[in-house]
C-alpha angles and dihedrals in degrees: 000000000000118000091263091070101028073063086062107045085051095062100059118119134224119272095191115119112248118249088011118140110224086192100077129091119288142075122289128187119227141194119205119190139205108232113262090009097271110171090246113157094051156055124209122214130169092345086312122126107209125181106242122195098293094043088059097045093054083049091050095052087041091056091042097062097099097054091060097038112048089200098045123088124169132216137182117006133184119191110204126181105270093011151030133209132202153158114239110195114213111203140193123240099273083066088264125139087209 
């Protein structure tokens, strides 16, 4: 990614709601980026994306987060070439996201 668009990237505000606490029960749907943008978790062949090493690890330790946090469950996932997004569910102690 050239510095143009690294500019860009830079200038993006927060979505996040003020005075909101993120710690409570629900689903919340995250973003997580590889630094500088470098196509990381994949290889591309013949217009293919396809998870390489990296890419399924990320998915593995993705897929793995419940096992280490009782209240947290996680639902649909996409790994992209330089990002993932997903939706990590945080749930109450009778195993609820609300």
């Amino acid at each position: 990614m050239n510095s143009e668009n690294n500019k860009k990237y830079l200038k993006r505000h927060s979505i996040r709601l003020k005075n909101y606490d993120y710690t409570q029960t629900g689903m919340y749907f995250v973003t997580i980026c590889v630094q500088d943008w470098i196509q990381l978790f994949v290889d591309i062949a013949d217009g293919a994306m396809k998870l390489n090493d990296v890419g399924r690890m990320v998915e593995k330790i993705w897929r793995e987060i419940p096992e280490y946090y009782s209240n947290v469950d996680i639902d649909e996932y996409i790994i992209m070439p330089n990002h993932m997004h997903g939706i990590i569910v945080l749930m109450n102690d009778d195993g609820h996201p609300q």
